[in-house]
C-alpha positions in Angstrom: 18.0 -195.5 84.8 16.4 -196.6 87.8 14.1 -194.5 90.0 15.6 -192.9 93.0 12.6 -192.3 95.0 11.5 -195.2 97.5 8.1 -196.9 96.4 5.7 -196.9 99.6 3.3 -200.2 100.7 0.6 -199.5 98.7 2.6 -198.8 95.3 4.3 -201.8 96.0 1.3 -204.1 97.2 -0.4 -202.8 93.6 2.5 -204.2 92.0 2.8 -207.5 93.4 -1.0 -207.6 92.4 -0.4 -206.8 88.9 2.3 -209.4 89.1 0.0 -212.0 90.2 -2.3 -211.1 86.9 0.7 -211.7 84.5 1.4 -214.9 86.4 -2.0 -216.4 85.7 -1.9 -215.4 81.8 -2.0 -219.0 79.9 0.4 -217.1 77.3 3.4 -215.6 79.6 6.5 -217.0 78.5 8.3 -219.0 80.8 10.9 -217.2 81.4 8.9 -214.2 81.9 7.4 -215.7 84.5 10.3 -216.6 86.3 11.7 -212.8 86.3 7.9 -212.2 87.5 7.9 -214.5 90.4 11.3 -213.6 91.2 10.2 -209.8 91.4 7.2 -210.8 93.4 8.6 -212.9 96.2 10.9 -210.0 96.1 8.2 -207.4 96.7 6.0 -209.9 99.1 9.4 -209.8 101.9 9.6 -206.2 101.8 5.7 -205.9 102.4 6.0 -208.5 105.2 9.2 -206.6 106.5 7.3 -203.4 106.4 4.7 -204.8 108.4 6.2 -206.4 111.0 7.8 -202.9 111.3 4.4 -201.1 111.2 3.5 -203.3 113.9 6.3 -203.3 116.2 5.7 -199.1 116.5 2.4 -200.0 117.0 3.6 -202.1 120.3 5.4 -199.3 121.0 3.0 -196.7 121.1 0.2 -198.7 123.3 2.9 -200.5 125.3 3.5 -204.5 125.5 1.3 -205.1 128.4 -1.8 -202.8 126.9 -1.4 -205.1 123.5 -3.7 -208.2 125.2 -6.7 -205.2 126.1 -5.9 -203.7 122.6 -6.7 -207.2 121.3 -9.4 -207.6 123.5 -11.0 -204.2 122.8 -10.9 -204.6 118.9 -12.0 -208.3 118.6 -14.8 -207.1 121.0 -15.6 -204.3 118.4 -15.3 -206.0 115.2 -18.5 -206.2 113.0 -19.9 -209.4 112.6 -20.2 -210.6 109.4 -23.6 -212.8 108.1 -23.7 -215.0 105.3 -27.5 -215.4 105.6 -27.5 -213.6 102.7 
């Protein structure tokens, strides 16, 4: 019986990660890793659809022509990161 209740982006981005893991075990079966890949290309379009969704309400909210300045103002904010280290 499959589960009725909607898995959200970061239940679903935790799977495709523990996917990836199986995938690089030298001992999956192939066939296994077919069905894996299969359920991970699956899982990787609905994260991508998700969001492209995400950020089309963002659009919405600020407005199209405020999206360049939004841009603008978080580029302009961003830490800068130093690999002097």
């Amino acid at each position: 019986m499959k589960k009725t209740k909607k898995a959200g982006f970061e239940e679903k981005l935790k799977e495709l990660e523990e996917i990836a893991e199986k995938l690089n075990e030298p001992d999956c079966p192939l066939e296994k890793s077919l069905e894996l890949f299969e359920k991970g290309v699956n899982l990787s379009r609905q994260l991508h659809q998700e969001l492209n969704q995400a950020k089309l309400r963002v659009k919405k909210l600020i407005g199209e022509n405020d999206t360049e300045e939004l841009k603008e103002d978080l580029f302009e904010n961003a830490p800068i990161n130093k690999s002097d280290d």
